[in-house]
KOLGU-562352 format. One record per residue: x negated, y negated, z negated of N, C-alpha, C in turn. Coordinates in steps of 0.02 Angstrom, whole numbers, padded with zeros to 5 digits, always signed. Each point is the difference from the previous one (the first is absolute). Example, Ala and Ser with C-alpha at 12.3 -4.5 7.8 and 13.67 -1.06 7.14 Angstrom:
2
-00660+00284-00390+00045-00059+00000-00045-00060+00000/+00018-00053+00036-00042-00059-00003+00039-00055-00037/
This chain:
209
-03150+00533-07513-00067+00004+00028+00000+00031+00070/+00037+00063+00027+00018+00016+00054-00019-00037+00041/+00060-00050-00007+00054-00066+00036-00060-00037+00034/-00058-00014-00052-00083-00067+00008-00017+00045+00043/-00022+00066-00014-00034+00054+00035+00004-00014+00094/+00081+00020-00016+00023+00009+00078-00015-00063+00045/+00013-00068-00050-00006-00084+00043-00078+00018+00016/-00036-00006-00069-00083+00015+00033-00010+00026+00057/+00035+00073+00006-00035+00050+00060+00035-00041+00051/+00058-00032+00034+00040-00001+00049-00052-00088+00003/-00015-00028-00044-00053-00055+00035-00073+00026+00015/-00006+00034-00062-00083+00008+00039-00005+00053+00068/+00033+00042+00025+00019-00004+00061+00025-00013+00068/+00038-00028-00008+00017-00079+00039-00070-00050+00014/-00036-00003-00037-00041-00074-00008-00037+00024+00047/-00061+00050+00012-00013+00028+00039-00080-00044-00012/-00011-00024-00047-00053-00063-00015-00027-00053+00044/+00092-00027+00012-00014-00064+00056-00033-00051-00057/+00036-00004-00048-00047-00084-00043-00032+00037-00059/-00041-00046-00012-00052+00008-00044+00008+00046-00070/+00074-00012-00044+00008+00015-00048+00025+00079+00031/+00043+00028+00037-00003+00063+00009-00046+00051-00016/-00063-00036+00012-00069+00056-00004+00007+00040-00080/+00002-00077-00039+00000-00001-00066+00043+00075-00007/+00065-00021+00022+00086+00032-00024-00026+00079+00002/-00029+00016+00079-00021+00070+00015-00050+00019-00055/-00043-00013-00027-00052+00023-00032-00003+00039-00042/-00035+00055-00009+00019+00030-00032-00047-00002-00075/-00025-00044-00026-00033+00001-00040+00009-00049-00063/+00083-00050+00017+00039-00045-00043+00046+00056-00013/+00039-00034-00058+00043+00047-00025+00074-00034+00011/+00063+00046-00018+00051+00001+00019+00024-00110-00014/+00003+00011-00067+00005-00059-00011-00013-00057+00015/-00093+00000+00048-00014-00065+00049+00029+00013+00037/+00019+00061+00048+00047+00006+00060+00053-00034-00013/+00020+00005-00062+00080-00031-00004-00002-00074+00009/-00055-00019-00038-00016-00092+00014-00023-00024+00039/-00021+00048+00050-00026-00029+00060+00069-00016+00079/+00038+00053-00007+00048+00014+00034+00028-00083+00029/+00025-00053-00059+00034-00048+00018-00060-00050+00026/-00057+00018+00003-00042-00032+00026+00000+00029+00075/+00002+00039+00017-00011+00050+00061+00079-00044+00030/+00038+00026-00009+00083-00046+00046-00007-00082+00018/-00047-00019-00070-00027-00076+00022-00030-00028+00063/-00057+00060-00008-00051+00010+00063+00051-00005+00051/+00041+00027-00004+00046+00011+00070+00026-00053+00029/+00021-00024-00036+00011-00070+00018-00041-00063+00012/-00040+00003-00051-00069-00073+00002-00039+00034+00071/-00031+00053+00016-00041+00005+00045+00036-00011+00069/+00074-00003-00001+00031-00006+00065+00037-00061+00022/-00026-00060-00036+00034-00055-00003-00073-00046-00003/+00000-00057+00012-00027-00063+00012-00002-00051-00065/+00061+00023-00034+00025-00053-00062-00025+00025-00067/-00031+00051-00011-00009+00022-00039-00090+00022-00001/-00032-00047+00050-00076+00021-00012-00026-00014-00073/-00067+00021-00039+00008-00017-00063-00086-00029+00015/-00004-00057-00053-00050-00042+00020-00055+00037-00030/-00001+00048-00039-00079+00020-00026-00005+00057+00026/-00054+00022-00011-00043+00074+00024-00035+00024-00058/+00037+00054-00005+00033+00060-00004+00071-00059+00018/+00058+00018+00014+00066-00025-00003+00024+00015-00036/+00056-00021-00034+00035+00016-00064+00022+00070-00026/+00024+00016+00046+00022+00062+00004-00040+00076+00006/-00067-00009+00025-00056+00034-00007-00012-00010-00079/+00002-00055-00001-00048-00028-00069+00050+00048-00075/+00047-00019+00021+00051+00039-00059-00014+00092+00027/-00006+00017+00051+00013+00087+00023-00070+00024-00053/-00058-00032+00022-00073-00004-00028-00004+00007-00055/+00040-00059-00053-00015-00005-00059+00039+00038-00030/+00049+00024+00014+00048+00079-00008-00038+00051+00001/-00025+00014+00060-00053+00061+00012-00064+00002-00063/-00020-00054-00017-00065+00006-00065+00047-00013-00060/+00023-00038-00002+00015-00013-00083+00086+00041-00012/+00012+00039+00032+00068+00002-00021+00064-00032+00033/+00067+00029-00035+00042-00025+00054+00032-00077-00035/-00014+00023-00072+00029-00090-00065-00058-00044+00006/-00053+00020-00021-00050-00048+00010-00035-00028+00105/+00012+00052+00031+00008-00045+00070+00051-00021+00011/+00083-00005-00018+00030-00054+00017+00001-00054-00019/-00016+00011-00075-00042-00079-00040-00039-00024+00043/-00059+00008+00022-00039-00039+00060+00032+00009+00050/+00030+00024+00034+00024+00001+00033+00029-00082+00018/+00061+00008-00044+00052-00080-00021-00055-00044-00004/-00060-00007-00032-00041-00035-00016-00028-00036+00061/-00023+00050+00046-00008-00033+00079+00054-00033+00041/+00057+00026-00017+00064-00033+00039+00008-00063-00026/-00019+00003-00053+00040-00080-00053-00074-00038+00044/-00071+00014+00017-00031-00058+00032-00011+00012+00057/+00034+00040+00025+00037-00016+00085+00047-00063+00025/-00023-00057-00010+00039-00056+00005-00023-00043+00027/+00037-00056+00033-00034-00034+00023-00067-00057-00029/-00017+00022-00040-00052-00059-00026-00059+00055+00002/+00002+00079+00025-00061+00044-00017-00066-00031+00051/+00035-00035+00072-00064-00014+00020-00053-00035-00039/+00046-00054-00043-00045-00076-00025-00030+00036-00067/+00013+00034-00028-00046+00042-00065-00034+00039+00048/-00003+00038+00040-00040+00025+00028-00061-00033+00043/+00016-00066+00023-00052-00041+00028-00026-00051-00066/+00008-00002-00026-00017-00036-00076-00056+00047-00043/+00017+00077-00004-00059+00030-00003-00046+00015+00030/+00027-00007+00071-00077+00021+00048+00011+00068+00032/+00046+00032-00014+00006+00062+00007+00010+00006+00078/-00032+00068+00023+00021+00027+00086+00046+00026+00015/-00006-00024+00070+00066+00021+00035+00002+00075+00046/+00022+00035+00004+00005+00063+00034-00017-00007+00079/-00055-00013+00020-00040-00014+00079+00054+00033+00072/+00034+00054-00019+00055+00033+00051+00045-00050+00009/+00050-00031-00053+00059-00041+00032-00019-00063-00051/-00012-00018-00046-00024-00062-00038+00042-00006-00058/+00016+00076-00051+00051+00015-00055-00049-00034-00049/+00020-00015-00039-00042+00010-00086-00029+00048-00038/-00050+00022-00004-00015+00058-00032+00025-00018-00074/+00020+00086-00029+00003+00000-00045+00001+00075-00030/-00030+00028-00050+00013+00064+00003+00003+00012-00095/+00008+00066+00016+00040+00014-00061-00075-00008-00080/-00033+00031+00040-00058-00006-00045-00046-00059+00003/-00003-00039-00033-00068-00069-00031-00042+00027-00013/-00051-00056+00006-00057+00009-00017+00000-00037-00078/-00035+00086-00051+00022-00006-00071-00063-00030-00025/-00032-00043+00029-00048-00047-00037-00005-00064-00006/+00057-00020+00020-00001-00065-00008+00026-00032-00051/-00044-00070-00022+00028-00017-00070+00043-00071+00029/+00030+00010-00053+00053-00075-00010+00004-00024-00030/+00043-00071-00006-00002-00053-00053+00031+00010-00044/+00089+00041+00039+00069+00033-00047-00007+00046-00004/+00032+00004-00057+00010+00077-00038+00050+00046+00021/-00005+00057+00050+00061+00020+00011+00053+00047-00046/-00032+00006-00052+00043+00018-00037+00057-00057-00039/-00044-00065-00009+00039-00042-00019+00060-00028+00066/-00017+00028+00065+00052-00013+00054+00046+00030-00012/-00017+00060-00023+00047+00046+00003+00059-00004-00047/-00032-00020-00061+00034-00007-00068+00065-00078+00043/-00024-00031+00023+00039-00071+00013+00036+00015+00056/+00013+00076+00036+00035+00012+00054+00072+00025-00025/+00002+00007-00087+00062+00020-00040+00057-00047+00045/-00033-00060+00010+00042-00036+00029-00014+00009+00087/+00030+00002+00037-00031+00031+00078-00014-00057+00018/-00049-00001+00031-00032-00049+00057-00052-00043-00069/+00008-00007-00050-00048-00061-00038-00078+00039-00008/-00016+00050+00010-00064+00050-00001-00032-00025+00075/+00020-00012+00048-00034+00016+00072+00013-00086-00007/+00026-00034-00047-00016-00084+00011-00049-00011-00035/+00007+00023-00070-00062+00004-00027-00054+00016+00034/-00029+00046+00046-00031+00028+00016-00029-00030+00095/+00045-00057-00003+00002-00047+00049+00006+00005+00092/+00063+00035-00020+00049+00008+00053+00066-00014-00015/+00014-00045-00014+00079-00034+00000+00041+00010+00017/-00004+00009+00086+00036+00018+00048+00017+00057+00004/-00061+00061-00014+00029+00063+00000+00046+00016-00077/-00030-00031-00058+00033-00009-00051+00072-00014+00007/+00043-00053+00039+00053-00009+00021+00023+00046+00013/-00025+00027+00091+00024+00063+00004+00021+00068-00027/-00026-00005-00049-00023+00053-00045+00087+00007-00069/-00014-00073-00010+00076-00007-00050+00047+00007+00051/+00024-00022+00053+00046+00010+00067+00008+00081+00000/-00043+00039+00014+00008+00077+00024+00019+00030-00070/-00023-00024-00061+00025+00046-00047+00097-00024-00014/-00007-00062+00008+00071-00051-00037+00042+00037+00055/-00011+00023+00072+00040+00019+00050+00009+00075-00011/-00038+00035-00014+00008+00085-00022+00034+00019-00046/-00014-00049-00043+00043+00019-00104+00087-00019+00012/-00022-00081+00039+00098-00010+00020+00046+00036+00031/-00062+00032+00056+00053+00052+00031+00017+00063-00039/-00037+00039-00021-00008+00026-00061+00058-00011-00038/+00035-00045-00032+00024-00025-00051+00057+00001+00016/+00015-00031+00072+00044-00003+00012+00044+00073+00037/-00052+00058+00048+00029+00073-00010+00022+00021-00070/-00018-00021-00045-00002+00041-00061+00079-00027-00029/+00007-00069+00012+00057-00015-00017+00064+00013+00031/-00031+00006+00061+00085+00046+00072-00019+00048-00018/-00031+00056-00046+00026+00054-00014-00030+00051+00046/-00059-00035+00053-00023+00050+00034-00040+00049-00018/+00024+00073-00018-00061+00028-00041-00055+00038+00051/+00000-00026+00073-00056+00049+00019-00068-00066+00050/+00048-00053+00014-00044-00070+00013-00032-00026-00066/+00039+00007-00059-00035-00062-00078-00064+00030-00008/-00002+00100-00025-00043+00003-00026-00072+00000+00054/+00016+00015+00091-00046-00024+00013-00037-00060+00005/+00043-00054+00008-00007-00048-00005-00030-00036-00078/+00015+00035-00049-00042-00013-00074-00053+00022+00007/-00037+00040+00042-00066+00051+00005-00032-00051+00047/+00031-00025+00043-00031-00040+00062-00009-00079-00030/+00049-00026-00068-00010-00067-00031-00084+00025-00040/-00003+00065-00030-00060+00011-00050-00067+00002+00049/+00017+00030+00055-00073-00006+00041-00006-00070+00006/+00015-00040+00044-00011-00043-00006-00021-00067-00049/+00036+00006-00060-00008-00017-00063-00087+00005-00029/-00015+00091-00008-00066+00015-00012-00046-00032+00073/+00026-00006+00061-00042-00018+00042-00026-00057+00006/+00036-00038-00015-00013-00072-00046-00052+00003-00032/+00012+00054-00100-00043-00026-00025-00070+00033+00042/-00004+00025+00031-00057+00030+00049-00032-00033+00032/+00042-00064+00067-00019-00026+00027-00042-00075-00021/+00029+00006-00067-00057-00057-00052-00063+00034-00029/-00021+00054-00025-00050+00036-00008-00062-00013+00064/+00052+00017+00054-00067+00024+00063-00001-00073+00028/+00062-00055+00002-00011-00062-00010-00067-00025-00024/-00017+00001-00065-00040-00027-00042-00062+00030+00013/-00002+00069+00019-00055+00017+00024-00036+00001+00059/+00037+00008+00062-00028-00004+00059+00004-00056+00039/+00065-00043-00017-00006-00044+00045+00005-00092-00020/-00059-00002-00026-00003-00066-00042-00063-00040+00044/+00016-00049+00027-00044-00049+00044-00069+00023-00047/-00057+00034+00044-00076+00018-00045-00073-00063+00048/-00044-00003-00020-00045-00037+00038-00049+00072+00028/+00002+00050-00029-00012+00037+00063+00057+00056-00017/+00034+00028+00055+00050+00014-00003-00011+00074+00044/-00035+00062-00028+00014+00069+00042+00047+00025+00011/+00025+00059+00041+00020+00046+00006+00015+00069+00030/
């Protein structure tokens, strides 16, 4: 614990709250453990905000969006959404996003999207029954009539568990078991991303948010 201690202090000093998630890191009102999950988000920052190739198409950006949902829900249940936003960070988010109607961020022309919905809206699917059919990854968010992100969705888990599988079999014991922790987020982010699938983002004839 030291060892986390000392990385914490020697970044959240350094950062000096050039990007966004720093603010978070400094705060003093999260506890040790979001600091710890926020950290590999903060080195991210370092890189995505200083590069061209790495802009992220929605607003909040990905990486906010995961620091955020860390900061309220925790550090297991915000990397679950977290993954959940990354897996429909893809290229097909504009065409579900212009298919619902949804706005665009008026500063540079991102996608809005934010962590919290609007919890009144009814639907046709059941998201619990998405959820139940996400046992299998990606068939919940098809059900739930996104295909495409559904795809994506079996892709990011089938790519996390193999690698996974395959540290575990070279014997790596300090890459497998993170890498088994990083196949399960994703995994649960799945069945997640069929839940809020089924609920928020289903073509509506009037469509708030």
């Amino acid at each position: 614990m030291k060892y986390i201690l000392l990385i914490l202090f020697v970044s959240t000093s350094l950062s000096q709250s050039k990007y966004p998630v720093d603010t978070i890191v400094q705060s003093t009102k999260i506890n040790i453990l979001k600091k710890i999950g926020l950290l590999p988000i903060s080195m991210w920052q370092r890189i995505s905000y200083n590069s061209n190739y790495f802009n992220c198409q929605f607003y909040p950006s990905c990486s906010n969006y995961c620091a955020n949902a860390i900061k309220q829900y925790g550090m297991v249940r915000g990397m679950i959404m977290g993954s959940e936003r990354i897996t429909r960070c893809n290229p097909f988010a504009i065409y579900y996003h212009m298919e619902l109607n949804r706005p665009f961020y008026e500063e540079d022309g991102r996608l809005i999207d934010f962590i919290n919905q609007n919890q009144n809206i009814e639907t046709k699917k059941s998201p619990a029954f998405a959820s139940i059919l996400s046992i299998f990854p990606g068939a919940g968010r098809a059900y739930a009539g996104r295909k495409l992100d559904g795809i994506m969705g079996l892709w990011t888990v089938y790519l996390t568990t193999s690698s996974a599988v395959y540290a575990i079999k070279n014997k790596n014991h300090i890459l497998g078991p993170l890498l088994i922790g990083f196949a399960g987020i994703t995994y649960f982010g799945e069945i997640y991303g069929a839940w809020r699938t089924a609920k928020y983002y289903q073509k509506l004839e009037n469509n708030n948010i």
